[in-house]
N, C-alpha and C positions, 0 to 999 in steps of 0.2 A: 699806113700811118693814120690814127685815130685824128680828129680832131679838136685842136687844141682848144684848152677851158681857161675861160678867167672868171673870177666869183666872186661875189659879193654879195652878204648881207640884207644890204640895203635894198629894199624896195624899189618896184620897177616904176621910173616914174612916166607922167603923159609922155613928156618929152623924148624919153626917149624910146619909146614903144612907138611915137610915131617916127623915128629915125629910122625906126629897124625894117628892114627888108623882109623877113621873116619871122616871127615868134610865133610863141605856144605859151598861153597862161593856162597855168597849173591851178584850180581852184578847189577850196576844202568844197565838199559833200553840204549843199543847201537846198531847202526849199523853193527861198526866193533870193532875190539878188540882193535885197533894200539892205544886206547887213555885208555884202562886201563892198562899201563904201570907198577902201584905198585902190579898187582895181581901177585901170585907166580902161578908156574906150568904152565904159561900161554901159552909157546911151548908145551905143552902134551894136553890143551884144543885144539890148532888151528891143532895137527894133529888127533886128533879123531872127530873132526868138519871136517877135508879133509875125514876122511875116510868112512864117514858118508853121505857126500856131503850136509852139512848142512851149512846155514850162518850164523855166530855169533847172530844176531837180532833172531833167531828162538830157543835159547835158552830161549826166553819168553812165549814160547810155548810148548817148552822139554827140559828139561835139560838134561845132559850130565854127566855120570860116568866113571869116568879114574883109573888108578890105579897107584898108586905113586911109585917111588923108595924105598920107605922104607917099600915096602908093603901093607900100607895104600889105602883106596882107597877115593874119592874125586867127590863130585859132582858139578857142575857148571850150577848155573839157573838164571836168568833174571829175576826181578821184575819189572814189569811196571806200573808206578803210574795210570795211566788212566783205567787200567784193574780194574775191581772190586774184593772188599773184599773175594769173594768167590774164584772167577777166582785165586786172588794172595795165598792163604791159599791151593787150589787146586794142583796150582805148587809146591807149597813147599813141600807138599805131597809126591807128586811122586817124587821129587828129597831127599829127606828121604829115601826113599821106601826101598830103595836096600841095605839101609844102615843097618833101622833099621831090615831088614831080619834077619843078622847077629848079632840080640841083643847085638849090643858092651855097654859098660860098662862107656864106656866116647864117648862124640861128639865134635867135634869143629866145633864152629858156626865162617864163617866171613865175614864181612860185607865192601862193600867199597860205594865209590861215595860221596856225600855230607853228612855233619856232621849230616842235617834236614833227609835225607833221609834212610842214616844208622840206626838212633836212630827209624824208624818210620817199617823199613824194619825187624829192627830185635824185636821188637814186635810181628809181626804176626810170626816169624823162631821159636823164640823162643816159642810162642802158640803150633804151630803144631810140635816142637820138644818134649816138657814137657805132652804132651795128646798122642801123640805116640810113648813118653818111656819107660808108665807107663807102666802093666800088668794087665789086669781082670783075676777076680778068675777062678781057674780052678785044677780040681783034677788030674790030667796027673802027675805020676810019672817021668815020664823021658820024652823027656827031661824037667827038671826045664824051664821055664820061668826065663829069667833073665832081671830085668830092668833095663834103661836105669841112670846111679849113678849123673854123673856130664856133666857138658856142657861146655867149655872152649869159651868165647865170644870175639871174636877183632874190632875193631873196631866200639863200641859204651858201654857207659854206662850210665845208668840212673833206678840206684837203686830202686827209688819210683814207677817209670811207670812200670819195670820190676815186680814188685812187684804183680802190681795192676795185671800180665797179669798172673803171678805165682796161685794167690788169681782164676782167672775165669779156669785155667786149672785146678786146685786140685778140683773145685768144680763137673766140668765136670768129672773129673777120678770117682769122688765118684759117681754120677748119674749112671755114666755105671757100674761100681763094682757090685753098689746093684741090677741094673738089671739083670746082667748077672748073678746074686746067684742061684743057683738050687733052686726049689720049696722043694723039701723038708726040705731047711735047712733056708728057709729063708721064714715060715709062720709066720702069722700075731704076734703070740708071741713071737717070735723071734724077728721079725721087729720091735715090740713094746720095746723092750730091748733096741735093738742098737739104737735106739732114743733116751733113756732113760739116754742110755751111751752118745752119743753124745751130747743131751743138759747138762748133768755135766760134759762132759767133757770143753764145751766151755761155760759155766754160761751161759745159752740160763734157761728160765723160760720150766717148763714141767708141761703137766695133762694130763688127757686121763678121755675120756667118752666112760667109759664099757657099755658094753651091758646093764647090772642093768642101769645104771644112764640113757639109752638113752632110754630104756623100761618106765622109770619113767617122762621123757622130752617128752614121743610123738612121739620117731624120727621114724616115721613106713616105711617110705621110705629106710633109710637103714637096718632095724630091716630086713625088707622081704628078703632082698640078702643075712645077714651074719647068719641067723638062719638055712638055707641049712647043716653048716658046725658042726664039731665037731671035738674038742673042740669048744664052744661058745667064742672063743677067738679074735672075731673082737673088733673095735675101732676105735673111732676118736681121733686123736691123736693132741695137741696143741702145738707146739712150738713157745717161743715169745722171743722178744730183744728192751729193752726200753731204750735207748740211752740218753744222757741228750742232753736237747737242740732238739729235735726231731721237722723238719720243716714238718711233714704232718705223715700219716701214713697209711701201705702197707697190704694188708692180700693176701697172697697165698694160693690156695690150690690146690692139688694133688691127682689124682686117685690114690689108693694104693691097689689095687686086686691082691694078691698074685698070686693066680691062676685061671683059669675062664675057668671053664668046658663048661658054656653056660647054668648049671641048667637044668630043664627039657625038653628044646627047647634045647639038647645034640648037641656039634659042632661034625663034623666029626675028624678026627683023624686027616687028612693034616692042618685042623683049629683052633682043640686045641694044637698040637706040636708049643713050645713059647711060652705060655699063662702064662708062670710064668712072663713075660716082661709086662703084664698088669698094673704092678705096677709104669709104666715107669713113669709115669706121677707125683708121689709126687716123686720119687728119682728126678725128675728136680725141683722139688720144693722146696726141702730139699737142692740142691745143688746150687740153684737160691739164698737162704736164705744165706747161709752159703759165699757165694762171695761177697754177700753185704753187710752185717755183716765185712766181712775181708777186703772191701775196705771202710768202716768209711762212710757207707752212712748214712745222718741224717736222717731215719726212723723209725720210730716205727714199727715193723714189727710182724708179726703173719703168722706162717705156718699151714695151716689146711689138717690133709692128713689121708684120711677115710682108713682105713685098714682093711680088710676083702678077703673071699674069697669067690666062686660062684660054691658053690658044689649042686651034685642032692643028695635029701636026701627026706625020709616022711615027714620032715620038710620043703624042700625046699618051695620057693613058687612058685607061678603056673599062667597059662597065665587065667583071666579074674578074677584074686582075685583083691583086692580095697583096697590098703589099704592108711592110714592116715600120711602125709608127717608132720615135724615137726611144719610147719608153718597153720599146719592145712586143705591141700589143699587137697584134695582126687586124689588117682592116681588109674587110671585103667591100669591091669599088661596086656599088647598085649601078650609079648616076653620076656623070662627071659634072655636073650642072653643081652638084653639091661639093665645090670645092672649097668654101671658105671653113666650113668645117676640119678640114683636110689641112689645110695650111698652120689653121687657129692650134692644131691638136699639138702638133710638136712647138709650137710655139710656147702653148702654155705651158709646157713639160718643161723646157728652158725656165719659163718666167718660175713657175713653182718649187722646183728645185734652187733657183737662185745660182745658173750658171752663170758666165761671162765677167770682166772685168770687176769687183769689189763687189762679189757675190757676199748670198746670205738670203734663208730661205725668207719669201715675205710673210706679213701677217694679213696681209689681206690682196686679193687679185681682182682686178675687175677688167672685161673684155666689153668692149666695143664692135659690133661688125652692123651692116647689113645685111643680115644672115639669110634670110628667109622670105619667098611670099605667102607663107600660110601666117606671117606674123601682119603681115599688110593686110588678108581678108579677115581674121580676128579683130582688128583695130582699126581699119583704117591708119591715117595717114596724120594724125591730131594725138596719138600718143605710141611711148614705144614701149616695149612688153621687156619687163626683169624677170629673171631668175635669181634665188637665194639659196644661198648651204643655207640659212636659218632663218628662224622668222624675226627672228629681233635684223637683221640685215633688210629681208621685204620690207619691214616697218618701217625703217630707217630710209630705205629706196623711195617709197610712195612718201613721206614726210616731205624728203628732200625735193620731189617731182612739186610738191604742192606751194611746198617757200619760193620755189625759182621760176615758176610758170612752166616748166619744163616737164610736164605731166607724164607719169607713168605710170603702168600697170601691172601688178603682179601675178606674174601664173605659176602653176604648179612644176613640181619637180622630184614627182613621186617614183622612188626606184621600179614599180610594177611597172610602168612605163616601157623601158628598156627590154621590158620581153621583146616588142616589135623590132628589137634590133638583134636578137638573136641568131646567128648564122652555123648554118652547117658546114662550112669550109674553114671558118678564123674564129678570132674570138669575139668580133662584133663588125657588123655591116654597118656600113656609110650611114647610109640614109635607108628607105625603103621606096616602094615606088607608086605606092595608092596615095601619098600626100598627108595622111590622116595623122593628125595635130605631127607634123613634121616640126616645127618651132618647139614644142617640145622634146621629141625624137632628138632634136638636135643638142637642144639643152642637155641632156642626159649622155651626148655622146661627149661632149665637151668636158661635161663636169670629170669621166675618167682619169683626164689626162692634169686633174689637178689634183691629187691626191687629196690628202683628210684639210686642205687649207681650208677660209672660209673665202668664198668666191662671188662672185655677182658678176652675173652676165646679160649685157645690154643687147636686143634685137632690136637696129634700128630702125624700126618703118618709120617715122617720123623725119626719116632724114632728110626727106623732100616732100615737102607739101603744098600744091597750086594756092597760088596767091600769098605765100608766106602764113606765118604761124606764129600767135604768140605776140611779141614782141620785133619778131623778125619779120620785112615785108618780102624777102629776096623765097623765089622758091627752094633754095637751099637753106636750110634752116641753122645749120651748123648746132643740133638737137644732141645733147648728150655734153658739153662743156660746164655751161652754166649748172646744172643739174649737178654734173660731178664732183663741182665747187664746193657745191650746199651739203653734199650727200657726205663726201670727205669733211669736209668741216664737223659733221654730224656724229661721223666717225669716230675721228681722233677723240672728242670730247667725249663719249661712251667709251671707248679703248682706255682714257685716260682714266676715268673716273672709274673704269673694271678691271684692274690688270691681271694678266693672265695667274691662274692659283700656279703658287710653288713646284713642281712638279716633285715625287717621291726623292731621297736621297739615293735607293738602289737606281731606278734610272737617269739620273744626275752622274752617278760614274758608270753609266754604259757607255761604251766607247761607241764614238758618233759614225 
């Protein structure tokens, strides 16, 4: 549960900033102070700025914590419009920071300067207040976790937008919850439950393709990764939402690997510690879904998030077996370590075709995983690397990375590529085993299994970054939601304003 908002307008006054136990004044971008006149406490900022030997203007830079008369304590940060979305979500950050150490129970947010700028300032406050007041699971007796209950807001109100930023931070909370679940309580059966719960609880459509049904479809590509495990309790799992009036329609999907030993090609121990996070990739998808849904996007949408785990076992499979993807393509196994690829492939054959329950093929597919470490030595851990069927989608990807602080990178997805997957046995190998740009290697094994759609595919290194990211202080970032929002949003408005041309009247009656 987020924490509840009440808001007002009205100016934050002395009295009640010194009541407050916690706040964060929000101040426009100045030189000097002598012109924010209505801010309260503003002799206790100008003498811990002397004692600091700081200038007012470099609170856009650091902000500044005081401690009030009434014991409360107070931070004082600088929002600069020309700074970027990340840079601004960053500050706000750190000026939380100290607060929310002390898990208080209520916050006062306040906001000054112009009416445009308040309402827009406390958007992003109110973002990085409501995602770092929440709590992820954690079995610690003492002390409790306590989270953050209410937010006290002055100086701006606008219920609907607040709304919409409410809708993208619960989605985020949930992404990270589920990853941050211990592996033991949170395998595929389990996983497959809280789904189950989730779409009754929100009338979201539900199915699941067991093991039996996928054995019966052909799916051999992930058949090979989740029969390592026991219980036989893997799954593609389908979540949908048919809106009325639906101007286009969405399919996500998400890696969902509980845990990933690495199979017979065994990770070392510094390698597998985390690997129950493997699954990071459909909790963003599930939480992607769930924002858009809650912000009344006209989507038809469909969530696809393969569920399984990557155990060694006599069953596992093994490097140079072959087996049969659903689409019929033969894959040669290099490396069992490469199995989200393996999962993803029949997955996305599902999503792009538009089987299951109030099928219909999408107009646009975008996947989620933690796919790779050669996307983590490219980047690091501060952004996460896209692939595009087109460049007008790249565009659109890095735009959207830039509005939401949610930074991304574009890399190539050139067909010459796919030579290095060429095999003498099938029609394409896994993975290969020298490493060299494998995060593309992989991108290109992926994009087969989506025919001529236009597709975007997310490699999430970003998905955990020491000491938080961004907006996010948790080192689970919940990296790909917020982004998906903006990107989607981006979307439909280019989709809307370009609809697809006519197609010929000869192929209009070819029979489908």
């Amino acid at each position: 549960m987020l924490a509840k908002l009440t808001q007002t307008a009205a100016p934050l006054g002395a009295g009640a900033l010194e009541r407050a136990t916690h706040a964060v004044l929000v101040l426009p971008f100045a030189r000097k102070l002598d012109g924010l006149r209505d801010v309260p406490a503003l002799e206790r900022l100008r003498a811990a700025l002397k004692r600091r030997d700081m200038k007012a203007e470099e609170l856009a830079k650091t902000p500044v914590t005081v401690n009030l008369s009434g014991g409360g304590l107070a931070s004082f940060v600088m929002l600069d419009g020309g700074k970027s979305a990340f840079d601004r979500q960053s500050l706000l950050r750190r000026a939380m920071a100290p607060l929310m150490e002390e898990q208080p129970c209520e916050l006062t947010l306040a906001l000054f300067g112009s009416a445009e700028s308040r309402r827009e300032n406390a958007r992003e406050a109110l973002y990085v207040a409501w995602v770092n007041g929440a709590r992820l699971p954690t079995r610690r007796k003492k002390p409790a976790p306590r989270p953050l209950a209410r937010i006290h807001l002055y100086g701006a109100r606008d219920a609907a937008g607040f709304a919409e930023i409410a809708a993208v931070a619960e989605a985020n909370t949930l992404a990270r919850a589920l990853t941050a679940t211990p592996p033991n309580e949170l395998t595929p059966a389990a996983y497959r439950q809280r789904l189950r719960q989730i779409a009754r609880g929100r009338r979201w459509q539900f199915e699941e393709f067991d093991m039996r049904r996928l054995r019966r479809l052909g799916a051999g590509a992930f058949i090979a990764v989740a029969q390592g495990s026991q219980p036989e309790d893997a799954a593609i799992a389908h979540l949908s939402w048919r809106p009325k009036k639906a101007q286009g329609r969405l399919a996500i999907v998400g890696k969902g690997i509980c845990f990933d030993t690495g199979g017979h090609n065994l990770k070392p121990a510094k390698y597998m510690a985390g690997m129950h996070e493997d699954m990071n990739g459909s909790a963003v998808a599930l939480g992607l879904m769930q924002a858009l849904i809650a912000r009344d996007m006209p989507l038809a949408i469909d969530a696809w998030l393969p569920i399984a785990q990557n155990h060694l076992s006599p069953e596992a499979y093994k490097q140079n077996d072959i087996v049969t993807a659903l689409d019929g393509t033969t894959i040669e196994v290099v490396h069992t370590d490469a199995e989200g690829r393996m999962v993803l492939a029949d997955t996305l054959t599902l999503a792009s075709r538009g089987r299951g329950k109030g099928g219909g093929k999408p107009d646009l597919v975008i996947d989620f995983a933690t796919l790779t470490g050669s996307m983590g030595y490219a980047l690091g851990s501060r952004y996460s690397g896209i692939f595009a069927t087109s460049s007008e989608l790249a565009r659109l990807a890095v735009a959207a990375g830039e509005a939401s602080g949610e930074r991304v990178c574009a890399f190539p997805l050139d067909a010459d590529y796919e030579a290095g997957l060429e095999s003498k046995v099938a029609d394409i190998k896994q993975c290969t085993l020298d490493g060299e740009a494998d995060h593309i290697l992989a991108a290109r094994f992926l994009k087969r299994f989506t025919g001529d759609l236009a597709w975007l595919h997310m490699d999430l290194s970003a998905s955990s970054c020491s000491g938080g990211l961004g907006a996010v202080g948790t080192d689970l970032t919940g990296f790909g939601v917020a982004w998906g929002v903006e990107f989607v949003e981006q979307w439909l408005a280019a989709h809307a304003a370009s609809p697809a041309p006519r197609k010929p009247a000869a192929r209009q009656r070819r029979p489908g």
